[in-house]
C-alpha positions as CSV (number, residue, x, y, z in Angstrom):
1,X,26.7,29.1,18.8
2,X,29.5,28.9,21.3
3,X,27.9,26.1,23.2
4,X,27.9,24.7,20.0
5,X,31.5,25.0,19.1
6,X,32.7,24.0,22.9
7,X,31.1,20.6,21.8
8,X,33.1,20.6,18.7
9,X,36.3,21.5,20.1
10,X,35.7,18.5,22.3
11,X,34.7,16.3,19.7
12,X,38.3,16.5,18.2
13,X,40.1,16.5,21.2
14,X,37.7,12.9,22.3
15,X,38.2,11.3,18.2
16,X,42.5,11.1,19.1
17,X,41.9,9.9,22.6
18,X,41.9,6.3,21.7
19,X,41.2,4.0,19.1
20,X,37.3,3.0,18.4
21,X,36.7,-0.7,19.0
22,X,34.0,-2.1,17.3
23,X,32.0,-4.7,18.7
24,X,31.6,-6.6,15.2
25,X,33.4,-9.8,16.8
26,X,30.8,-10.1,19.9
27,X,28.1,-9.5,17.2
28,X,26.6,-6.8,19.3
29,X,25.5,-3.1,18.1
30,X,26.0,-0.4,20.8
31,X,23.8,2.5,20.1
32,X,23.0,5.5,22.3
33,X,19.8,6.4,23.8
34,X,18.9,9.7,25.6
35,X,16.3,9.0,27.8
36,X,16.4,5.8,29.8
37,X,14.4,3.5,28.3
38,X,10.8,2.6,30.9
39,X,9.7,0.3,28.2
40,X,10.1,-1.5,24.9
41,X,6.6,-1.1,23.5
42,X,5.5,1.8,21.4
43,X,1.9,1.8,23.2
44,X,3.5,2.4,26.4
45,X,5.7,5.5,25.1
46,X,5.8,6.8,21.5
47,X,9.0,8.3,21.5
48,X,12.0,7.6,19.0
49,X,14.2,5.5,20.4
50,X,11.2,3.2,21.8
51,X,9.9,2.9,18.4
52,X,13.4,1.4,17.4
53,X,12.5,-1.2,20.1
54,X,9.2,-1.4,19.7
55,X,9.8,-2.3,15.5
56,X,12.1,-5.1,16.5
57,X,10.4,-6.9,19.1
58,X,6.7,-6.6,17.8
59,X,5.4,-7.0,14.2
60,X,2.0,-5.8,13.1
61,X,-0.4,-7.3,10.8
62,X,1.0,-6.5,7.3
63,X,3.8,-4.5,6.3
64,X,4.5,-1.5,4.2
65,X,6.5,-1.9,1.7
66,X,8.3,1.6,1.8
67,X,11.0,1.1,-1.1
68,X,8.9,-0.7,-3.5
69,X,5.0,0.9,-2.1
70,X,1.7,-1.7,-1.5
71,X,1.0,-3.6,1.5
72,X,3.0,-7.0,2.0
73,X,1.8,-10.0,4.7
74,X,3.6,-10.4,7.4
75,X,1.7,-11.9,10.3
76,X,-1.4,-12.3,7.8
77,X,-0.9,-13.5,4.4
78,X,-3.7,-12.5,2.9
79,X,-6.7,-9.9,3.2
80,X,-9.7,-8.8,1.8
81,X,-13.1,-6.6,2.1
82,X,-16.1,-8.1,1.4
83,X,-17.4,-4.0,2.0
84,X,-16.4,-0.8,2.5
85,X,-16.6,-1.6,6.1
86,X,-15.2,-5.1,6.8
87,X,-11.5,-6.8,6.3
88,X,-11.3,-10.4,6.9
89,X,-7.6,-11.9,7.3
90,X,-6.0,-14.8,6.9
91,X,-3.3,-15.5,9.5
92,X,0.0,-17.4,9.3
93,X,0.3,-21.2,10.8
94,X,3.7,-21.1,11.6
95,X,4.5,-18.2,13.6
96,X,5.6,-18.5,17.6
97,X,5.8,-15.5,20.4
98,X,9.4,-15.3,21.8
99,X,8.4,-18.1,24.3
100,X,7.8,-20.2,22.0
101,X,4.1,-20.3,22.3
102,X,1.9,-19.9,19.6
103,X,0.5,-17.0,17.9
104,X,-3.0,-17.3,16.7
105,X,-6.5,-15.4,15.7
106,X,-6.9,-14.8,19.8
107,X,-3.9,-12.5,19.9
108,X,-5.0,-10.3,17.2
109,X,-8.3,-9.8,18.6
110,X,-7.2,-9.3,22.3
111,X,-4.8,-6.8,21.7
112,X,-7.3,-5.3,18.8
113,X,-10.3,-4.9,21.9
114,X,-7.4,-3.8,24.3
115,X,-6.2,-0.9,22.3
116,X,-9.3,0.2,21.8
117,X,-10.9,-0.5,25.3
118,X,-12.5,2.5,27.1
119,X,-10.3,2.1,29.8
120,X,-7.2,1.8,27.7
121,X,-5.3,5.5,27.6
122,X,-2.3,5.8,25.1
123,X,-1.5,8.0,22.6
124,X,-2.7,8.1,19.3
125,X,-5.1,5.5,20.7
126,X,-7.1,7.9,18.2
127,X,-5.5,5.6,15.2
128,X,-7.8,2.7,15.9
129,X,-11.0,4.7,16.8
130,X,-12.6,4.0,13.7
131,X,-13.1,-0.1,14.7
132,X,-16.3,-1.2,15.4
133,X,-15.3,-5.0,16.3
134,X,-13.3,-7.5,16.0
135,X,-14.2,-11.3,15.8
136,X,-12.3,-14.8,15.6
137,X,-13.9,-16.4,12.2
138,X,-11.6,-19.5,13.1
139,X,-7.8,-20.1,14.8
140,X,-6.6,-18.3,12.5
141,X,-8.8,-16.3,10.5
142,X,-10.3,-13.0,11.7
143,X,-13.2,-10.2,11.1
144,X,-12.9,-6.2,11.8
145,X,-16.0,-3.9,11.4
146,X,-14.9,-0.2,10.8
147,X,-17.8,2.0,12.2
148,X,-16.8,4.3,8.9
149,X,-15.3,3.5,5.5
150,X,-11.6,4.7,6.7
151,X,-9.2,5.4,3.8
152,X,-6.2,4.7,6.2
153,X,-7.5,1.5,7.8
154,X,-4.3,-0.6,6.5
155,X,-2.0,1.5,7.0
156,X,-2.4,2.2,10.4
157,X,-2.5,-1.7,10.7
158,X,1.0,-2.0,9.1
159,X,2.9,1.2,10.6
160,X,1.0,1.8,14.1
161,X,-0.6,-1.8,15.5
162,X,1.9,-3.9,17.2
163,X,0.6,-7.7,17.9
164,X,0.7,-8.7,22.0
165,X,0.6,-12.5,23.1
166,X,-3.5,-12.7,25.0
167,X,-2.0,-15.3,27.2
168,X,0.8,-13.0,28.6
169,X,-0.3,-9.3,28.5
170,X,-4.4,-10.1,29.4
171,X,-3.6,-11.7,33.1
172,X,-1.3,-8.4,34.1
173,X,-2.9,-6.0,36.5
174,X,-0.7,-3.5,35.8
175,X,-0.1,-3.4,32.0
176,X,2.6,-1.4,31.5
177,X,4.2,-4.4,33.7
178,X,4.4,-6.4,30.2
179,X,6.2,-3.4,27.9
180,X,8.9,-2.8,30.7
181,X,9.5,-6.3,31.8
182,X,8.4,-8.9,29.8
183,X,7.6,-7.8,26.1
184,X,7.1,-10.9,24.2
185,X,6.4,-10.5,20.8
186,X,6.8,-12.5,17.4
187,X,9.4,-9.8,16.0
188,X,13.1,-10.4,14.5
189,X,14.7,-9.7,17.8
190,X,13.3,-10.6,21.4
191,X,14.3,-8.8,24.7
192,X,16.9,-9.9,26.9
193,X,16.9,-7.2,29.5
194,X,15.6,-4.0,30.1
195,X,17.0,-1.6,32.8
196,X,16.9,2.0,33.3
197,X,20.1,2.8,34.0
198,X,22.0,-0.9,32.4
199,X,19.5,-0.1,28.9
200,X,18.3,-2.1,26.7
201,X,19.5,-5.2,25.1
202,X,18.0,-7.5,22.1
203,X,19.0,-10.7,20.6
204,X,18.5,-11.7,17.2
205,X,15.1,-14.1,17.0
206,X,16.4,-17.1,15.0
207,X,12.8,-18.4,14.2
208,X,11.2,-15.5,12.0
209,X,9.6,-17.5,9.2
210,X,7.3,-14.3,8.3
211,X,10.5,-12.5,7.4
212,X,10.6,-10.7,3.7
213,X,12.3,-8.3,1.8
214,X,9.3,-5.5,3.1
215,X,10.2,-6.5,7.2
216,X,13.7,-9.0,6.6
217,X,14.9,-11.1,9.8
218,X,18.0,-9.9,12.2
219,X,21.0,-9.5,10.6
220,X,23.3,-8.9,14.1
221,X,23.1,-10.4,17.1
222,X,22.6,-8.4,19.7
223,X,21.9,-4.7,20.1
224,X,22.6,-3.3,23.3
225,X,20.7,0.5,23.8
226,X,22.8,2.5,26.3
227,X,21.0,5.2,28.0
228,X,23.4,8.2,27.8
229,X,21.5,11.9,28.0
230,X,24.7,14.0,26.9
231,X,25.5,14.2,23.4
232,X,28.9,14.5,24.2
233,X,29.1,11.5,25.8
234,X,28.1,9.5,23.3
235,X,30.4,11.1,21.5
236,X,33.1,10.2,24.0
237,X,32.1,6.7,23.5
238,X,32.3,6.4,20.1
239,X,35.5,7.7,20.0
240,X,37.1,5.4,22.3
241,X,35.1,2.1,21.4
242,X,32.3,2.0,23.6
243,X,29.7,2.6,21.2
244,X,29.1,1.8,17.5
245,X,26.0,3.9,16.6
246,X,24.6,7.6,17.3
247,X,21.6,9.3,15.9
248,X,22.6,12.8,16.0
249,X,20.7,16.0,15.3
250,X,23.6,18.6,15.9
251,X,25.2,19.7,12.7
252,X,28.8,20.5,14.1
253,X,29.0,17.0,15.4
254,X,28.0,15.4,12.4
255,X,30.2,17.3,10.6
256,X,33.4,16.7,13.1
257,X,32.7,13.2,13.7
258,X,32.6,12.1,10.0
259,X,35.2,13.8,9.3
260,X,37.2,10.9,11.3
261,X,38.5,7.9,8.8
262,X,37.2,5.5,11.3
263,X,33.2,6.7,11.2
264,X,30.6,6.6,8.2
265,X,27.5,9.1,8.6
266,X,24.5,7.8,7.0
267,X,21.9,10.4,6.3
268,X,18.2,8.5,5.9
269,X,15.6,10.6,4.6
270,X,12.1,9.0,4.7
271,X,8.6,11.6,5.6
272,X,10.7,13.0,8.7
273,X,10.5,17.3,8.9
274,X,11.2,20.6,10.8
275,X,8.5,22.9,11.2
276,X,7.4,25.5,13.4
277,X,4.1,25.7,15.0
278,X,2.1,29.4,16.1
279,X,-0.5,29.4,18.5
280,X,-2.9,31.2,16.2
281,X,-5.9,31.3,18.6
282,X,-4.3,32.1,21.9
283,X,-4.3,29.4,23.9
284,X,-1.1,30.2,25.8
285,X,-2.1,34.0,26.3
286,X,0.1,35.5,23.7
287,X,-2.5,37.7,21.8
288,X,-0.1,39.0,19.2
289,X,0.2,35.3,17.8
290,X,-3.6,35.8,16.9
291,X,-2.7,38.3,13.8
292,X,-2.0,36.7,10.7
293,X,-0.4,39.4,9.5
294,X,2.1,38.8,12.8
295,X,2.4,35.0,12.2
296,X,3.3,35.9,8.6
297,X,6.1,38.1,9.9
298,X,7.4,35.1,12.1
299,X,7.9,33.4,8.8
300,X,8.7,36.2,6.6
301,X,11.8,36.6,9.0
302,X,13.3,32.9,8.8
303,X,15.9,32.3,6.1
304,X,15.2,28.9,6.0
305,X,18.1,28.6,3.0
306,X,20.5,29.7,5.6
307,X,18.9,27.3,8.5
308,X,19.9,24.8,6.7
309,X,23.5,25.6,5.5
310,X,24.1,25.9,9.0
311,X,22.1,24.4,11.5
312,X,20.5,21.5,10.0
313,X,22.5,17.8,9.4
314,X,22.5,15.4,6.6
315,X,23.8,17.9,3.7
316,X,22.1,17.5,0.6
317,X,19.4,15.1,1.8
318,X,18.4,18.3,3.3
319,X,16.0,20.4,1.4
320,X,13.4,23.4,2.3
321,X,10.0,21.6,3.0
322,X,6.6,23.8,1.3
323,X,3.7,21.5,3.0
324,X,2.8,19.5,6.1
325,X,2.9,16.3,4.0
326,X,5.5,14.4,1.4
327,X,4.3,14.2,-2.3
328,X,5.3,10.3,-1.6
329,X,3.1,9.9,0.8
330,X,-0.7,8.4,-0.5
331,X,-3.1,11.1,-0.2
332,X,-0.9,13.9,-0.1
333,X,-1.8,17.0,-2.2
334,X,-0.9,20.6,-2.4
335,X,-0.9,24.1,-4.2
336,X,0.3,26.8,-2.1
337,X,3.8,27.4,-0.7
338,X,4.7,29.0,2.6
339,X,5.9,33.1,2.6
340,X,9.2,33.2,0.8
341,X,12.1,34.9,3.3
342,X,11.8,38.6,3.2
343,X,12.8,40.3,6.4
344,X,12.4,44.2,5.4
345,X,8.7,42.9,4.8
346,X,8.5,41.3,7.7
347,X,9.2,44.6,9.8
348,X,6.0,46.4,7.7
349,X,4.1,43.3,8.7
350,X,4.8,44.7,12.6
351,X,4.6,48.0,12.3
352,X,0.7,47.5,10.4
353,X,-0.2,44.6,13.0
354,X,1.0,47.7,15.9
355,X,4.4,45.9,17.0
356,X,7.0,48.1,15.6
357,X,8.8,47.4,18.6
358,X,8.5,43.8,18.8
359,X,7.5,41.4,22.0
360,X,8.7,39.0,24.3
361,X,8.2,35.6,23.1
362,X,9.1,31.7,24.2
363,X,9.8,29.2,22.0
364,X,9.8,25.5,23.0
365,X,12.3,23.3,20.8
366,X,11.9,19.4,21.7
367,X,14.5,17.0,21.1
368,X,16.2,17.0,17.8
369,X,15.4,20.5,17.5
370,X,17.1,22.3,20.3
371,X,19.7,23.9,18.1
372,X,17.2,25.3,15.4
373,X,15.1,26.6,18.4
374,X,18.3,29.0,19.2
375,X,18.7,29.8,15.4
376,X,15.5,31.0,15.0
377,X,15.5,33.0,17.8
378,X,18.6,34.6,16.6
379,X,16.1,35.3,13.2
380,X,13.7,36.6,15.0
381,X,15.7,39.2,17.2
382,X,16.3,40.9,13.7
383,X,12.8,42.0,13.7
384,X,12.4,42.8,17.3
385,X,10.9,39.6,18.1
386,X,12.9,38.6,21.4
387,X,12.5,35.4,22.0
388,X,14.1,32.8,24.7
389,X,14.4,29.3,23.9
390,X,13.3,26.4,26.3
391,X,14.4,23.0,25.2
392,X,12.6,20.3,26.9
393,X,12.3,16.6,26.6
394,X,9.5,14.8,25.3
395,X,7.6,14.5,28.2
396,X,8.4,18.3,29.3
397,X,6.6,18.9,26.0
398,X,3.8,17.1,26.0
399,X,2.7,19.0,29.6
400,X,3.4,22.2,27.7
401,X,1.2,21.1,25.4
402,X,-1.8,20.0,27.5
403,X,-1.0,22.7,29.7
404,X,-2.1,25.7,26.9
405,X,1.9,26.8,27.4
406,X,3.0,26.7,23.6
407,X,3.8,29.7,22.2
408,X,6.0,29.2,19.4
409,X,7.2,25.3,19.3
410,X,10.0,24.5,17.0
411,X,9.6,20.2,16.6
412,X,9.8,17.3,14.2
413,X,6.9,15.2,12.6
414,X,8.0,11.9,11.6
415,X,4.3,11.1,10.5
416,X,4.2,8.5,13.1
417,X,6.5,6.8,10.3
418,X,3.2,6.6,8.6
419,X,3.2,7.2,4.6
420,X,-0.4,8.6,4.5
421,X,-1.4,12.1,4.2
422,X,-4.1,11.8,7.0
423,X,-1.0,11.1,9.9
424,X,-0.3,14.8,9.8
425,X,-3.8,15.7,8.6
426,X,-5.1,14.1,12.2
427,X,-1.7,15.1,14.1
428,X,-1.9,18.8,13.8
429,X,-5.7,19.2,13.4
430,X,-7.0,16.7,15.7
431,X,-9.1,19.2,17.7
432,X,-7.2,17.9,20.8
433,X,-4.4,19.2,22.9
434,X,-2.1,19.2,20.0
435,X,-4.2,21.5,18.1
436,X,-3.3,25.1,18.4
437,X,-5.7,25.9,15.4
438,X,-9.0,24.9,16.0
439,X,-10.1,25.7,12.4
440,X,-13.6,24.2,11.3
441,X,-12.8,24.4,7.7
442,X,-9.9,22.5,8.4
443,X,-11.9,20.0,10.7
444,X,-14.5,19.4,8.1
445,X,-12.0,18.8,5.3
446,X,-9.6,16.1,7.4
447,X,-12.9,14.2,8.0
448,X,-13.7,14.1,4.4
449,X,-10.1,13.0,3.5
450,X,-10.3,10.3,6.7
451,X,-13.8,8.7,5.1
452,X,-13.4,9.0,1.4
453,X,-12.2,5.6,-0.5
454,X,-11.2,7.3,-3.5
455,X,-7.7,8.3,-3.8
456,X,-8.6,11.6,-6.0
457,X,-10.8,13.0,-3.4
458,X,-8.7,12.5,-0.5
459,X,-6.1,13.9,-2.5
460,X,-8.4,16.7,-2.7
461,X,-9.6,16.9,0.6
462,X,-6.5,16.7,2.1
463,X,-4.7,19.4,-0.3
464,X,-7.4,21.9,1.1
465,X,-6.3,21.2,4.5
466,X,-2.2,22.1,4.0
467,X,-3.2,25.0,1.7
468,X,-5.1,26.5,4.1
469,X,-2.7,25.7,7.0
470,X,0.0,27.8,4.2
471,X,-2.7,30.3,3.7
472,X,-3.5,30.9,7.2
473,X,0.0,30.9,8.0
474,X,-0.6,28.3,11.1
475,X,2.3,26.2,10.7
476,X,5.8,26.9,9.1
477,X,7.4,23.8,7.3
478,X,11.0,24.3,7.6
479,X,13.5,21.8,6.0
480,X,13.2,18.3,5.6
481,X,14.8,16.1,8.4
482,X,17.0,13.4,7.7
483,X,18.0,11.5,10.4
484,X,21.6,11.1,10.6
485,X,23.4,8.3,12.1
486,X,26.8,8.5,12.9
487,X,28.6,5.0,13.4
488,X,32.0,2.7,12.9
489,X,32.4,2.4,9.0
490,X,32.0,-1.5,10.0
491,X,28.4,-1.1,10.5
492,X,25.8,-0.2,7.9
493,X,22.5,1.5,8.5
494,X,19.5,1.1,5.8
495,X,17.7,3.9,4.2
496,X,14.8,5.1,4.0
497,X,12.9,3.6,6.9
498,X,9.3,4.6,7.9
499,X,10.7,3.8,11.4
500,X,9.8,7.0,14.2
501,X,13.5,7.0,14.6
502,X,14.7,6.4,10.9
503,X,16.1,3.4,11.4
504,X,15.1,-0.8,11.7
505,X,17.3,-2.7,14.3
506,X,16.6,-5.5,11.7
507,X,18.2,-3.8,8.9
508,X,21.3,-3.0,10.9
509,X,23.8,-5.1,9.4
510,X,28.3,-5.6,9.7
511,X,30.1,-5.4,6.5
């Protein structure tokens, strides 16, 4: 809390320092990164602010209509399945890559049989491992085989597949040479420049004849990503004109910031939530974590009502969150709720499970959550429960995780922007690193939701799986998680977006 109120105090004294300057007559949207950007393609590095990139420069097959729901063309105009286990598409004539050369049946099938090459390591390459081929029918007509019937099949092709130019990315040696230096795609904005320390900057495509109302063409110029780590920089920056957009997770900044005249704050709610995960089977060597009966008095402890008075941006769009999936969200289903707040009964829970006296504990809070890692150590200290706090970056968390070292971790799931129940189905219960769980029952069900065609039994398949995480008391849903842009009032930022990082550079638009 007082590092959290030293940042406000500065906050006001950096909002009279000078007057913001918006860059709406250059045409250019300065936003604020926090890690310096290696690359502009989501394959290379799934995090936030390169899926803002990545959604700009690259466009997948179809698109997701997330306002109006159904699948929309984009770079194919039309599809169909013969069977269960073929789609054959029809691709646009008139598309170009950024270079001006043209995009055609080849690209889709390269970057298809790169993505899914042995030798090929991303992550979530496990989004595509139900393809059994892919073949050119024609220039611009193409054939998948799914090994499986897949449910999710076209989503994953709208929200997780971005298209890559044969001719550009197949000659490079070193592949990650394309995302971090040459990134050509057929998207509404094409890369300029990418550095390190100098950031990103995008210019507006002014060819994008597959531009709709689902995936609309630029409407700025340029957007220029700053790498700038500290929050309160950012802040700094906005406040004196050198920025025009932050996405912010701390509450006290939201709330100081906006308060200025000169700034809007847009909260954008799409499938976006806090949770907190338990290593139930002990994988980091924490055995008390192992009794439900302890895990149910980690819950039992949390007022998450009070979490999110205090802790949590985006006021009203912020609301307690029962399940691991959105009701919006096609195949999600649910009947059970996680343990309502009750602390005196979370102390009987430790005194039966034989830790009256509580136990040293770490919990690991990744970016966006670091302040609601420190408030929920400060509930959990009221049942004995000591905890210390170790906020990380993305990649600091993803060792943890393959490492066995997550005890407690207090994160986001944006679904992979994905509006299908089987994104968190597969992202928590994957029987890989990320699964702290390793629950048969569970297992068996997600692979029943993953095959079946029918919408009522994945529904049912895949409500078994989010009861049974309540039930077992495996994962705590917390609150949803708006994301919260802060920004000149100038500047407009869309809701809604099934973007990783809640918003579309091509939806960013000057009054």
């Amino acid at each position: 809390m007082r590092q959290m109120l030293k940042i406000g105090a500065a906050v006001l004294a950096l909002l009279g320092a000078a007057p913001a300057l918006a860059q709406k007559s250059a045409d250019t949207v300065r936003v604020g990164f926090f890690d310096p950007v290696a690359s502009a393609l989501l394959y290379d590095d799934s995090q936030p602010e390169i899926g803002l990139l990545s959604r700009a420069v690259f466009d997948p097959l179809i698109c997701f209509d997330a306002r109006a729901g159904g699948f929309k063309p984009l770079l194919a105009t039309s599809w169909t399945t013969p069977d269960s286990r073929t789609i054959d598409f029809e691709l646009r004539r008139d598309v170009k890559f950024h270079d001006g050369s043209g995009f055609s049946a080849d690209d889709v099938v390269y970057t298809l049989r790169y993505v899914t090459a042995a030798d090929t390591n991303f992550r979530f390459k496990e989004n595509f491992d139900w393809l059994a081929s892919i073949e050119k029918l024609d220039d611009y007509r193409v054939r998948m085989k799914l090994k499986r019937p897949v449910s999710n099949a076209l989503m994953r092709l709208a929200i997780s597949f971005a298209v890559l130019p044969a001719a550009k990315h197949g000659p490079l040696a070193d592949k990650a040479e394309f995302g971090r230096r040459i990134a050509i795609g057929t998207g509404p904005f094409r890369l300029e420049s990418l550095d390190a320390s100098k950031g990103v900057v995008l210019v507006r495509n002014p060819a994008y004849p597959q531009g709709s109302d689902c995936k609309p063409a630029a409407k700025v110029g340029r957007i220029h990503a700053i790498p700038m780590p500290e929050l309160q920089t950012q802040v700094a920056q906005l406040a004196t004109g050198g920025l025009d957009l932050l996405h912010v997770a701390s509450k006290d900044v939201v709330d100081f910031v906006g308060a200025d005249p000169r700034f809007a704050v847009t909260a954008s709610q799409s499938i976006t939530y806090h949770y907190m995960a338990i290593d139930s089977v002990g994988r980091s060597g924490h055995p008390a974590l192992k009794d439900i009966r302890v895990r149910q008095a980690l819950m039992q402890s949390i007022d998450r009502a009070l979490i999110i008075r205090n802790v949590v941006p985006g006021g009203e769009a912020v609301t307690p969150h029962d399940a691991l999936c959105f009701r919006i969200q096609l195949g999600c289903d649910f009947s059970t709720k996680p343990p309502a707040y009750d602390r005196e009964a979370a102390k009987a829970l430790m005194t039966q499970a034989g830790y009256a006296d509580g136990f040293d504990i770490e919990i690991t809070a990744t970016p966006g959550s670091h302040d609601l890692g420190v408030a929920i150590a400060g509930e959990l200290r009221k049942i004995n429960v000591r905890a210390k706090v170790d906020k990380v970056t993305f990649v600091a968390y993803r060792q943890k995780q393959r490492d066995s070292k997550l005890q407690l971790l207090i994160g986001q799931w944006t679904s992979g922007g994905v509006p299908d129940a089987s994104s968190p189905a597969e992202f928590f219960f994957d029987r890989g690193a990320r699964d702290y769980w390793r629950d048969p029952q569970i297992d068996a069900w997600v692979q029943e939701g993953l095959a079946a065609d029918d919408e009522a039994v994945r529904k049912q398949a895949f409500g078994r799986v989010f009861d049974r995480a309540n039930e077992q008391r495996y994962i705590l849903p917390i609150s949803t998680k708006p994301d919260v842009f802060v920004h000149t009032k100038d500047l407009t930022v869309a809701r809604g977006s099934m973007s990783v990082y809640g918003a579309d550079a091509n939806e960013l638009a000057w009054k």
